[in-house]
N, C-alpha and C positions, 0 to 999 in steps of 0.2 A: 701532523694535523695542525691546521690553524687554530689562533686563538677564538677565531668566531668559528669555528666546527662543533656543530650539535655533537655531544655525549651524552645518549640516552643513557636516564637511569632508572630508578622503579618504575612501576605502572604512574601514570598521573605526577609523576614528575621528571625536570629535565637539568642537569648537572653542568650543563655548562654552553655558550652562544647564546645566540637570537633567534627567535623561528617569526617569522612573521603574525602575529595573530588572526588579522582577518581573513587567513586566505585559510589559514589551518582551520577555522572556524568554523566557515563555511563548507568545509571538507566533511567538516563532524553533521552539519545541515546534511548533505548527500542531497546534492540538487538534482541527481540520476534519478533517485526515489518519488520526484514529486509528479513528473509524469502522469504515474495513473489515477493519484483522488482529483490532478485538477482535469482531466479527460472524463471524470466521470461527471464530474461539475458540468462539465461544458455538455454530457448528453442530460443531464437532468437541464439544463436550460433550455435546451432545444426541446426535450420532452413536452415541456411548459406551454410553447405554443407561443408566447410571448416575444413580440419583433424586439429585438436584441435593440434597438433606436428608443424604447420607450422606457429600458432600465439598464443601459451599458453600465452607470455605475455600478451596480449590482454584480451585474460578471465579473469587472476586475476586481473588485475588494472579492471574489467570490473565489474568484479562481486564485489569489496571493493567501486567502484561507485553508485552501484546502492544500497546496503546496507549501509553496517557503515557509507558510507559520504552522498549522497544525501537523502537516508530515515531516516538517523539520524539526517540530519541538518532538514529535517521536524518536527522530534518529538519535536523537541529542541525548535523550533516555535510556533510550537504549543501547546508546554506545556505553554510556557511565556506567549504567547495571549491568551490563558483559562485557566492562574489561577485561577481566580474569578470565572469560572465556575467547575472548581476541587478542589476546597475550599468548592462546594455542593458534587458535585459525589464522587469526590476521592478525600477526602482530605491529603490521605496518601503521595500522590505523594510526589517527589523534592522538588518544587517549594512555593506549597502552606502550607506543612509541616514544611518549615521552614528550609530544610536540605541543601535547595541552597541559600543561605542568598545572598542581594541586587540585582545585577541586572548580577547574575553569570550566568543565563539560557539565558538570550538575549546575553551576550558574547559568552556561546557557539555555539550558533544558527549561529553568526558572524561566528565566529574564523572557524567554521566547512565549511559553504560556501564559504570561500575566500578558504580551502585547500579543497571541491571538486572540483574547477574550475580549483587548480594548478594541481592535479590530470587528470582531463579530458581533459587538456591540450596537455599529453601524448598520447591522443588519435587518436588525427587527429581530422578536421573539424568537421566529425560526431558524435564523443565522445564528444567535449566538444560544441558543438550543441543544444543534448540533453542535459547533462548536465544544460545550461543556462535555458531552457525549462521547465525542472524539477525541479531546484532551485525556480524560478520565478512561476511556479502551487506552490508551498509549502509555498511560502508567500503571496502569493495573498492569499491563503486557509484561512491562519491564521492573517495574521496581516491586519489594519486597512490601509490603506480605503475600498479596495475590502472586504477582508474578506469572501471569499466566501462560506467559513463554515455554515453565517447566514441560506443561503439556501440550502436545502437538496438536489434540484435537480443540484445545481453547484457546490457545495461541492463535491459534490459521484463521479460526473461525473470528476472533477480532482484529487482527489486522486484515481481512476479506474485508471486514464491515465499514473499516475503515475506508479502506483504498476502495471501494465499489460502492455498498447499498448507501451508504451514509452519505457521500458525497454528490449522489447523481439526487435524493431525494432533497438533499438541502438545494442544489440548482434550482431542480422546479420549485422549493416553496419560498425560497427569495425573489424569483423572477414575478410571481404570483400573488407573496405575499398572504398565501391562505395556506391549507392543507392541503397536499397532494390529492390529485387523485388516485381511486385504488389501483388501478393502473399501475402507477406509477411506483406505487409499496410493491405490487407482484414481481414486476422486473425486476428493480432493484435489489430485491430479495434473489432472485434466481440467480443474478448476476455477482451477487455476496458469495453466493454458494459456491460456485464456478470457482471462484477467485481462492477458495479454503484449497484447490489441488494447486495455482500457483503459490502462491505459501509453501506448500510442501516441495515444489520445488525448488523454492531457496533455500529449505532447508540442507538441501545436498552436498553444499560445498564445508559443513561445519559439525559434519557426523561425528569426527574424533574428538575434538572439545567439545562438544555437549554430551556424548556420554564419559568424560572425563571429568565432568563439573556438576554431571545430574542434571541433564536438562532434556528430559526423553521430548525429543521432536521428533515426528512419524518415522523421519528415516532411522532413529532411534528404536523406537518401538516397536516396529513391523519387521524392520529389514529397509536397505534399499530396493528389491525388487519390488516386494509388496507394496510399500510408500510409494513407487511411482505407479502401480497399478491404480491404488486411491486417487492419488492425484488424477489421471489418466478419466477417471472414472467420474470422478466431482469434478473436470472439467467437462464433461461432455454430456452427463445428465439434465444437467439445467439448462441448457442452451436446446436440448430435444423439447424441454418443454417450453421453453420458450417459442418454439418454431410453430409447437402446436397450439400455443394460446394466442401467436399473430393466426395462424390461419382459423379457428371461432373466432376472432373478432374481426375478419372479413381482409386481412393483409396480405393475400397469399403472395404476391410479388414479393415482399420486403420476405416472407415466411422463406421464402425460394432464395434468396439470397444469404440469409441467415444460417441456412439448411445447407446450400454450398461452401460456404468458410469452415461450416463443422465438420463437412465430409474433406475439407484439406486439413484440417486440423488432426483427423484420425491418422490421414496416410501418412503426418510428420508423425504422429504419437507412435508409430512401427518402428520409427528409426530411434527414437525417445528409449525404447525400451532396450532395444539393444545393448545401450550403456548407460543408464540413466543419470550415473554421477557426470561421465564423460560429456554425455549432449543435453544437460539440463541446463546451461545457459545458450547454447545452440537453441534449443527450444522455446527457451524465454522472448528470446529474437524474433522467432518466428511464428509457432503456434499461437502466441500468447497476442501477438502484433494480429494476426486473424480473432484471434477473440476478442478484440477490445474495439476492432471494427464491427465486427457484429450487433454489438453494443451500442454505438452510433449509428448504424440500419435500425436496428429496433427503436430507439429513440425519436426519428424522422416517421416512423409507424404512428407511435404516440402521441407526437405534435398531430396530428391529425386528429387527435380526437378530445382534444382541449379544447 
């Protein structure tokens, strides 16, 4: 082995070479993850009703919020407070690899929330509102005392809030610049919901270090058959009602289209079940890609009635 060859050594630290910093950095950010709070930003802006030409600024600082900075300062958290349990699942990561030596992953976690908040600052009340909101769900999730990762059903339930209700309502009230309309809380809210059965299935890949470390996540709790029935279950309840409160409020096209992504979402959820561990990222790809469009059908509803 060369003299610049990484020899990992404890968790959080590295024994010998050079690892690039920014790129391991940005590995601990998981820019895969930011995907869904900034899609839900972008239906809460389209919800708004507001021509994207009268406050573009606002989307982008809007959308670099609710991705790179507040879902990144999550990752960041969360990798630091589950080293020891990704030293079982994934030991490849950052952290427990060895590739973010001392205590570089809790400075980024720092350094990243103090400039999402300078960031959301720019926003007006409502932008750095949620923001506070957001930050404060992402360490109570991960770090000690709450922690609420330990458990599957407050865990799920705020990172849903996170990556869905919270983000799509901060769209419309920075586009807005007032308070949503009810509308706009109802979805959001439905679509939180939904979101608590993907949660549980990323739990699936990390069953034997979290019951190894104490950290009952559903598939914990339940079982994994059970765990994907909830899941199965809290993805497809809310989206019924969803369908049914487009059609009272007079949408039944958008309701019809809404109502067909869920009836393909079920026929995947059959093959889901067969092996849950096995096709729960299969599923994430697909179920989950129909459910985040329905989301944006419903939204184009709601511009309508801004």
């Amino acid at each position: 082995m060369s003299a610049q060859s990484d020899v990992l050594g404890p968790i959080g630290t590295r024994q010998a070479g050079k690892v690039p910093f920014l790129p391991v950095a940005l590995e601990l950010l998981k820019p895969i993850t930011w995907f869904a709070p900034m899609w839900a930003f972008g239906c809460g802006v389209v919800s708004s009703g507001v021509p994207l030409a009268d406050r573009w600024w606002a989307l982008v600082l809007g959308v670099i919020l609710a991705g790179p900075l507040v879902c990144g300062t999550s990752q960041a958290a969360n990798d630091w407070f589950d080293r020891h349990v990704d030293a079982i699942n994934e030991p490849h990561r950052p952290i427990p690899s060895g590739r973010l030596p001392g205590r570089s992953g809790l400075y980024i976690a720092i350094g990243w929330t103090v400039l999402s908040l300078a960031v959301a600052a720019l926003l007006g009340q409502w932008g750095f509102g949620a923001a506070v909101a957001g930050l404060a769900l992402a360490w109570a999730y991960s770090a000690p005392p709450l922690r609420l990762k330990r458990n599957g059903w407050w865990g799920n339930t705020a990172c849903a809030a996170c990556y869905e209700g919270l983000p799509w309502i901060t769209g419309a009230a920075v586009m807005t610049a007032v308070r949503p309309d009810w509308h706009v809380f109802a979805i959001a809210g439905l679509y939180s919901a939904g979101a608590h059965g993907i949660m549980t299935l990323n739990d699936f890949k990390s069953v034997e270090g979290d019951r190894q470390m104490g950290i009952f996540s559903l598939p914990v709790l339940l079982g994994v058959e059970a765990a994907a029935n909830a899941a199965c279950l809290a993805m497809a309840m809310p989206q019924l009602v969803v369908v049914a409160l487009l059609l009272a409020w007079g949408f039944a096209g958008f309701a019809f289209v809404v109502a067909l992504l869920l009836m393909a979402q079920l026929l995947l959820m059959v093959r889901l079940m067969r092996d849950p561990r096995g096709n729960a990222p299969w599923y994430n790809g697909t179920g989950t890609t129909l459910y985040v469009t329905g989301m944006l059908v419903t939204a184009f509803a709601l511009r309508t009635l801004a």
